[in-house]
C-alpha positions in Angstrom: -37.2 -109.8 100.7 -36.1 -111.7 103.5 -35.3 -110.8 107.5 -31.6 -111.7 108.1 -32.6 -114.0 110.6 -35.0 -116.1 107.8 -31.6 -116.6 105.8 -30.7 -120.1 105.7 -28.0 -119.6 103.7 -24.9 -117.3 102.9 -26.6 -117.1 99.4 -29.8 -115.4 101.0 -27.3 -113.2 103.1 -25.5 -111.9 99.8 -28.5 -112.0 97.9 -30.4 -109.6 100.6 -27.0 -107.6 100.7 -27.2 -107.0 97.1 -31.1 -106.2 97.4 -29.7 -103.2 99.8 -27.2 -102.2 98.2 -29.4 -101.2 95.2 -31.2 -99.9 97.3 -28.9 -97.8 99.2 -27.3 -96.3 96.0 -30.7 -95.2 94.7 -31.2 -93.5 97.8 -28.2 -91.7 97.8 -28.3 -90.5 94.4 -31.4 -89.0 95.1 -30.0 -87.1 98.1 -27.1 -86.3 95.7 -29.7 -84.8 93.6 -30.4 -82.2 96.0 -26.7 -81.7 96.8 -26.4 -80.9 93.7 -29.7 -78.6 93.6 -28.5 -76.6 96.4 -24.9 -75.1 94.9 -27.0 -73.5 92.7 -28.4 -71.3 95.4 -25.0 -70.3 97.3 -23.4 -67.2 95.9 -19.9 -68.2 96.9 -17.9 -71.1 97.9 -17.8 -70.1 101.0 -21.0 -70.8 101.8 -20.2 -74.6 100.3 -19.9 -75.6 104.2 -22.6 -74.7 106.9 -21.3 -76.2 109.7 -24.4 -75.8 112.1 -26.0 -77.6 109.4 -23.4 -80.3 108.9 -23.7 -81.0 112.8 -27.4 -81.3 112.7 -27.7 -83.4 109.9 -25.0 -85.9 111.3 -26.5 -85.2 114.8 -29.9 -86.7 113.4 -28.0 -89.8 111.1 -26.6 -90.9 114.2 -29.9 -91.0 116.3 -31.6 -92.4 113.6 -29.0 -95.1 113.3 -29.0 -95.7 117.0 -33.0 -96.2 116.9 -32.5 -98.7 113.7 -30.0 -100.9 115.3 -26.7 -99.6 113.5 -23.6 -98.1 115.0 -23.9 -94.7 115.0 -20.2 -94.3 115.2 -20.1 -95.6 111.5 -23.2 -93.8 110.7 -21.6 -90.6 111.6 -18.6 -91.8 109.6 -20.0 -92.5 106.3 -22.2 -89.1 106.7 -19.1 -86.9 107.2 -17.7 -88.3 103.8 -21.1 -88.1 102.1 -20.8 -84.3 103.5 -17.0 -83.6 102.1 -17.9 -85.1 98.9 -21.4 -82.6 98.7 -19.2 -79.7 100.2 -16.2 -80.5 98.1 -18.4 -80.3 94.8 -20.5 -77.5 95.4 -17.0 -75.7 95.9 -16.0 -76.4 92.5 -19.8 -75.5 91.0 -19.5 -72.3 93.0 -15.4 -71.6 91.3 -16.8 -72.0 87.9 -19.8 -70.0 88.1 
């Protein structure tokens, strides 16, 4: 694991970048793991979407982000489609229960 400042070359960048992005998809499939834990406790889907919730979660992702250096416009981005996606899905768990 490198800094991106101790990369000499655009090898190291990509490398690195391809170190992340393992990284980055097997944290997200373990946050999926609870998206997809937590249809199970909704009775409807109406309660697929919590909006107070959604705000604080992307309230937090962006000061977080802000705090490590990253946008948090594009932080705030991804999360909302990370949130569809989870709020689309439990929908369709909740129709077919």
């Amino acid at each position: 694991m490198r800094k991106a400042a101790d990369c000499e070359t655009m090898d190291q960048v990509r490398e690195e970048i391809d170190r992340v992005d393992r990284a980055l998809v097997d944290l997200l499939s373990e946050r999926w793991s609870y998206v997809d834990r937590a249809w199970f406790f909704k009775r409807s889907p109406d309660e697929a979407s919590v909006p107070w919730r959604n705000r604080d979660v992307v309230d937090k992702v962006k000061s977080r982000a802000e705090e490590a250096g990253m946008p948090p416009e594009m932080a705030e981005a991804l999360w909302r489609q990370i949130i569809g996606w989870g709020i689309q899905y439990e929908e369709e768990r909740l129709r077919e229960k």
